[in-house]
Every structure is written in structure tokens, then in C-alpha cells.
matplotlib code that plots the C-alpha trace (Angstrom):
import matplotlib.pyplot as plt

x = [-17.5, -17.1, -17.5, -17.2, -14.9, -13.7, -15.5, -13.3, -14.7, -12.8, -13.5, -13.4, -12.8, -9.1, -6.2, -2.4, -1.0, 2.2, 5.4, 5.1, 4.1, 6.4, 4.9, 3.0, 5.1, 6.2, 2.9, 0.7, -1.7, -2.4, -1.9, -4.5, -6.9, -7.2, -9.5, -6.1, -2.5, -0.8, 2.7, 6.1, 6.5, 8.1, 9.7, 11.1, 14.4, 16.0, 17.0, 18.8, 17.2, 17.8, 21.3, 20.4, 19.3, 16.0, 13.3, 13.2, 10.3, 8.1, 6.1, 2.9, 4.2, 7.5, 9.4, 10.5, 13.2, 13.3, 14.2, 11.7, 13.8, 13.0, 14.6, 12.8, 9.8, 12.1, 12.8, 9.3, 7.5, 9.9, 10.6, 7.5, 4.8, 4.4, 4.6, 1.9, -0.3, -0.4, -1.8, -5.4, -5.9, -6.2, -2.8, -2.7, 1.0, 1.8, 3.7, 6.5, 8.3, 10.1, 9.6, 5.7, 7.7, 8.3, 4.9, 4.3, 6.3, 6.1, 2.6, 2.7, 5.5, 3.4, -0.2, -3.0, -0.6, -2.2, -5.5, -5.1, -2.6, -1.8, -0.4, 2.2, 2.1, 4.3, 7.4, 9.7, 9.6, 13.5, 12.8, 10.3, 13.1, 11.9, 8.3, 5.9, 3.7, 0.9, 0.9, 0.1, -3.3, -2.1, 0.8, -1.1, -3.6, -0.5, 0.2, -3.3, -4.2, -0.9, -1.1, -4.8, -3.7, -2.1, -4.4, -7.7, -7.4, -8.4, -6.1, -6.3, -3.9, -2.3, -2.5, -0.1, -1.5, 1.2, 1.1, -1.7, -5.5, -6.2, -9.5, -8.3, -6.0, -8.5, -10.9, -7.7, -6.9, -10.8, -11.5, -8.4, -9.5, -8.6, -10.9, -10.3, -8.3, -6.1, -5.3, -3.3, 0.2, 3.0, 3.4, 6.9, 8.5, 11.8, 13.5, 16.8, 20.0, 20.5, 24.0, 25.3, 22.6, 21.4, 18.5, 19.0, 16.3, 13.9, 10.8, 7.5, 5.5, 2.5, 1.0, -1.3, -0.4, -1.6, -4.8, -7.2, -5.9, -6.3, -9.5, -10.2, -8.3, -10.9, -14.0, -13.0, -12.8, -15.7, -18.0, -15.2, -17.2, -15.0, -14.7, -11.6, -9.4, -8.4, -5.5, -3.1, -2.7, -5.2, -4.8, -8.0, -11.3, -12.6, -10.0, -10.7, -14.8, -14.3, -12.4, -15.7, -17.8, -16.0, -16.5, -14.0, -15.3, -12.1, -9.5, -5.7, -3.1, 0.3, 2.7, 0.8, 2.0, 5.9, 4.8, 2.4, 2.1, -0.8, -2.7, -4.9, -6.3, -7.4, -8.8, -11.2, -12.6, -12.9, -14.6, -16.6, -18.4, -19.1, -20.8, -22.6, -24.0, -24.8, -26.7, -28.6, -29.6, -30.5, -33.1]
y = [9.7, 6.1, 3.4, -0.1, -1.1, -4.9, -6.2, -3.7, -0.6, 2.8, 5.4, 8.0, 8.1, 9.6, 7.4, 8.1, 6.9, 4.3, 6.4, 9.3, 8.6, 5.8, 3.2, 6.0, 5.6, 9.4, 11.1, 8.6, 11.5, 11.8, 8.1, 7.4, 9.8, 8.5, 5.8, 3.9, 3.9, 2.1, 1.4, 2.5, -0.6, -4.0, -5.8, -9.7, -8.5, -4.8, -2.1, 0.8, 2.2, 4.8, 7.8, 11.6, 13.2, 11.9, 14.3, 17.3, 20.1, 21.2, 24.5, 22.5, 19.2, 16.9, 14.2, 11.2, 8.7, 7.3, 3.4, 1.8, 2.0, -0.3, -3.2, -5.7, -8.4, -10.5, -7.3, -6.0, -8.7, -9.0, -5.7, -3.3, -5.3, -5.4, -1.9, -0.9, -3.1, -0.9, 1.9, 2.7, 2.7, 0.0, -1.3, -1.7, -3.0, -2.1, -4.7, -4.0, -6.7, -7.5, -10.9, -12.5, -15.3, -11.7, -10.7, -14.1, -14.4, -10.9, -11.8, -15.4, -14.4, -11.4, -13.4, -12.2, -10.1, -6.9, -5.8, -5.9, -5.7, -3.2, -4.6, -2.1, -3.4, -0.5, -1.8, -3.2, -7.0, -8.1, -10.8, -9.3, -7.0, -4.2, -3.9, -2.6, -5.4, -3.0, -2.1, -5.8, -6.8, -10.6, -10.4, -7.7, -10.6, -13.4, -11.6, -10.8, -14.9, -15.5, -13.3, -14.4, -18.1, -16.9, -14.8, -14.4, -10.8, -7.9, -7.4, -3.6, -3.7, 0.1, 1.0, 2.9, 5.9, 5.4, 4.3, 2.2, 2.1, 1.7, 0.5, -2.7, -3.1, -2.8, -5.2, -7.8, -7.5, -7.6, -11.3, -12.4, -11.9, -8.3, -6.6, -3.4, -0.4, 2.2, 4.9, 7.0, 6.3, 8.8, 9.7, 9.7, 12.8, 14.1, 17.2, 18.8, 20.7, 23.0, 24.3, 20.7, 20.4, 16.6, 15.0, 15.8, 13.2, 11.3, 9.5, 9.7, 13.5, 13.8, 16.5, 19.3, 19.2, 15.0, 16.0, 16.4, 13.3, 11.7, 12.0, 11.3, 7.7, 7.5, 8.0, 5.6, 2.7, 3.9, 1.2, -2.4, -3.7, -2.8, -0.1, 2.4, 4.5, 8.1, 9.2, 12.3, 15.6, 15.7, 18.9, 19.8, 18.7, 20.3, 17.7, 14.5, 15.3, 15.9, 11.8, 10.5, 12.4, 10.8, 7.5, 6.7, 5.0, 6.8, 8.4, 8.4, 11.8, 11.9, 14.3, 17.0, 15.3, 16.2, 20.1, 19.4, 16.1, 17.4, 18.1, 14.4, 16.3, 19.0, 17.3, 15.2, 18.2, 20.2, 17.0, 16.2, 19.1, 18.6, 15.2, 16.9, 19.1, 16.3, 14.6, 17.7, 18.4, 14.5, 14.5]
z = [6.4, 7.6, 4.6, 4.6, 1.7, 0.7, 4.0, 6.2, 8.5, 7.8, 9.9, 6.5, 3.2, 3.4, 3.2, 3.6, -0.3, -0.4, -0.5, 1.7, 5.4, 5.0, 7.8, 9.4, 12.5, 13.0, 12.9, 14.5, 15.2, 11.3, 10.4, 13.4, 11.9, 8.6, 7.4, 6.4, 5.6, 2.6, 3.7, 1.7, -1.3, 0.4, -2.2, -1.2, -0.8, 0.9, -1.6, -1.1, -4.1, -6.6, -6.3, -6.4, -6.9, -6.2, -5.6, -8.4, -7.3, -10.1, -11.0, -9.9, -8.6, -8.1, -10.3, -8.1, -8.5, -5.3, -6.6, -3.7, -1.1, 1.4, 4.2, 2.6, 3.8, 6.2, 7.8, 7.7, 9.0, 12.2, 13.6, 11.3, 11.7, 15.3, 15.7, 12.7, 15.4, 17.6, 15.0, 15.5, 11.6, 8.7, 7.5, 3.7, 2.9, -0.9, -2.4, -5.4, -7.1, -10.6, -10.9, -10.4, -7.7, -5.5, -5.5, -4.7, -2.0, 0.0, 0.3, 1.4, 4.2, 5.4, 5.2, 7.5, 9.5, 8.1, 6.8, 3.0, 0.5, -2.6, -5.7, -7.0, -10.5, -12.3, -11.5, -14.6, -14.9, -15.3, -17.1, -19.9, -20.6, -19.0, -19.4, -16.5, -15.4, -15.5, -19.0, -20.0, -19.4, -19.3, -17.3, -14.9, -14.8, -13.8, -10.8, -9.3, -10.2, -8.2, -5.6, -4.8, -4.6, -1.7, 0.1, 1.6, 2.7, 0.4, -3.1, -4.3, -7.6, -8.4, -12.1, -13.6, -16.1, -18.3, -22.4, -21.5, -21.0, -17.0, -17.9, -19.8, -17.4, -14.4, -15.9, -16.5, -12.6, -11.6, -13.7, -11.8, -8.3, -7.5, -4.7, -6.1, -8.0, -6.8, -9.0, -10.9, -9.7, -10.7, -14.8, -16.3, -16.2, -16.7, -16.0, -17.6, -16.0, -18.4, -17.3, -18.6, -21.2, -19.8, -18.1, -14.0, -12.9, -14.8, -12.6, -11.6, -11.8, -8.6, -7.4, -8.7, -12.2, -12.6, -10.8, -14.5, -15.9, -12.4, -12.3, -15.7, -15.1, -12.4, -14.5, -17.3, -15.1, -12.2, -13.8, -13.3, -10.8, -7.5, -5.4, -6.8, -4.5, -6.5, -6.7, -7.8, -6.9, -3.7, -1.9, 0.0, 0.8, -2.5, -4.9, -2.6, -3.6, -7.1, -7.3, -5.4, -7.8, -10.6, -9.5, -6.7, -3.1, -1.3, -1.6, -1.0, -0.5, -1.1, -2.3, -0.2, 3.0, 2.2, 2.3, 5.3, 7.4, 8.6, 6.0, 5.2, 8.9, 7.4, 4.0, 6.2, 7.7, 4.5, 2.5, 5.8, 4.7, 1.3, 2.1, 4.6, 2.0, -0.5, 2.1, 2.9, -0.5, -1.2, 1.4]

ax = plt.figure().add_subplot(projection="3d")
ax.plot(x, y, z, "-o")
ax.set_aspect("equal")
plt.show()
């Protein structure tokens, strides 16, 4: 189960997904267990994000509208930081911003504080009118070149799935210096209240229902030259093997954790044994 990935030991393939462990500083039995944690998005200035509702439950998953919520880097760097130190697990701090000067920024002021860094790169750009960073090749591209000026430690940029193709987006953030892919992050989604006949939440779907075009994402961009972390709808040992068979090198769980902390423990034992079984049947 260990694996070295973008010059850094993990002690397995699991890894706690940005969002929902927050800084993985209630359940340090789980955080400590996996081969890493990418932390809640920072963004260079505290947000108090989005109004409920928020979270909407689906037949197979749940939309999100959360806003990135978050105290910002000042704050994250002075009283976070030296308690994710004392973690006995990677640190991976996912970085969200809406201008490329925030990106910038957030990862100049945290610098080699940490283990790595994840480019959320789904966010809308303000000044482009709205657009998603990561549905432009070139302006995906802008922020990785930027980002790298100002970094040694490991970049891993997080494609978004949606009106886009995540390989010409992946191969955009891998000529500009990114150490590797995560992917898919959430896919727009909206839900209605029919009593008033409107939209009740509109967001980001994960869980279950993403997994098939997860791992399709995956499989389209296996070959961009850098290891690629899977992502979307991860539930057991059996769903974390099928995104290493497709081409990933790890992989992260998310929504599953607000039904069960616990469970990224349980989907290392149960993938433990499919690798096992690989390895018996290679030799």
C-alpha cells in the first residue's frame, strides 16, 4: 500500500479529499491513518461562504453549495498550521481563489510550511466575468505557471468535469509545471422545491451517482505524464481499485466521510486486499 508520489512517502494509497475532514483535526485517528489529507479550500482572504440551505441529499449522492467557507491564509498559517504539524500524515493544503494574484499569494504566504499544495481551479474568476479557471486551458495554464514561480514543493491542480475536456485541461496544467492531477471535483447539479415551484439549491453533485463518469475522467487523462489522484463517489475498497485500474496512482474519499468518518479505515483494509490479490496473481 505505501507509494512514493511527487518525491513524498505515503503510507497508502487513500487520501481524505478537500472539503470534508475539514483540517483533519477531529478524527486524528482517521486523518493519521490515511496516506494524506487535503485540507478544506484557503482562499487569501476569510469567507463566510454561501446561505442555506447548503447541503441537499440525493437518491445516490448530495448537491453542495457550501461557498468555501473558510478563515482565510493569515489565519491559517498562524493558528492551523502548527497544529496540522503535529498530524502523523501528509498535509496537502487545497488552494481556491478568484483572481490568479490569490492563488499567487495563498501559496507564497504558506511556502514550505506544508507538504504540497492542490490547485482548486473550479472556482469563477471575477474578472473574466464569471468563467471557471479550469474550463480554459490558457488561463488554467496562467495559474499553475504562477503558482510554480512560487513554489518548490509539489503542485497537484483539481480539474473540474464540467463543459470541458479534463484531458486538455490536464495537459495545459502539466506543460506549466503541475506535479500532478486530482480528479473529478463535484458536477453541477441543481435540485427543485416543488411546493414553491423554484430551484432550492443549485451546486456541486458527489457521491455514488458521479462514480462512472469519475472514472471515466480518470481514464481519459491516465496517459498526461503525472501521477493522477481519482476521485468521486468512493465508497469501499472495491470503488478506490476500480480508479487505480483506470489509471489513477491514489486515491481521495469524500462525501462518504459525512455518513461515516470512519470509513477511509475501512477502505484501506478492503483495497489492502485487492492489491494483495493482484500481486499474488502477478507472480
Amino acid at each position: 500500500m505505501k507509494i512514493k508520489l511527487f518525491g513524498t512517502h505515503l503510507k497508502n494509497r487513500v487520501l481524505l479529499a478537500s472539503g470534508v475532514f475539514g483540517f483533519g483535526l477531529k478524527f486524528k485517528r482517521v486523518t493519521n491513518s490515511v496516506g494524506a489529507i487535503f485540507t478544506k479550500g484557503i482562499t487569501a482572504q476569510p469567507r463566510k461562504g454561501n446561505p442555506p440551505p447548503r447541503i441537499y441529499e440525493t437518491s445516490s449522492g448530495m448537491i453542495n453549495w457550501v461557498g468555501l467557507e473558510n478563515p482565510g491564509v493569515e489565519y491559517f498559517c498562524t493558528n492551523i498550521i502548527p497544529q496540522l504539524k503535529k498530524l502523523k500524515t501528509r498535509i496537502f493544503v487545497n488552494i481556491a481563489g478568484f483572481t490568479m494574484d490569490e492563488y499567487e499569494h495563498s501559496v507564497e504566504r504558506i511556502g514550505d510550511t506544508v507538504d504540497g499544495f492542490e490547485l482548486n481551479i473550479s472556482c469563477p474568476n471575477v474578472k473574466e466575468g464569471g468563467i471557471a479557471f479550469g474550463q480554459n486551458a490558457k488561463m488554467a495554464s496562467m495559474v499553475v505557471a504562477r503558482a510554480r514561480k512560487k513554489t518548490r514543493l509539489p503542485l497537484i491542480v483539481k480539474l473540474t468535469p464540467n463543459f470541458c475536456d479534463p484531458l486538455v485541461i490536464a495537459k495545459a496544467c502539466v506543460e506549466a509545471g503541475a506535479d500532478g492531477i486530482s480528479l473529478i471535483n463535484t458536477v453541477y447539479a441543481t435540485a427543485y422545491d416543488i411546493k414553491k415551484r423554484k430551484p432550492l439549491i443549485t451546486g456541486g453533485l458527489s457521491g455514488p451517482a458521479i462514480k462512472p463518469f469519475a472514472l471515466y475522467c480518470v481514464n481519459r487523462v491516465r496517459n498526461v505524464g503525472v501521477p493522477i489522484i481519482g476521485m468521486g463517489g468512493i465508497v469501499s475498497g472495491q470503488d478506490a481499485y476500480e480508479f487505480l485500474l483506470a489509471g489513477a496512482s491514489a486515491v481521495a474519499v469524500g462525501s462518504v466521510v459525512l455518513r461515516d468518518p470512519y470509513a477511509p479505515l475501512r477502505i484501506i483494509k478492503e483495497l489492502k486486499k485487492f492489491i494483495y490479490q493482484e500481486t499474488k496473481h502477478a507472480r
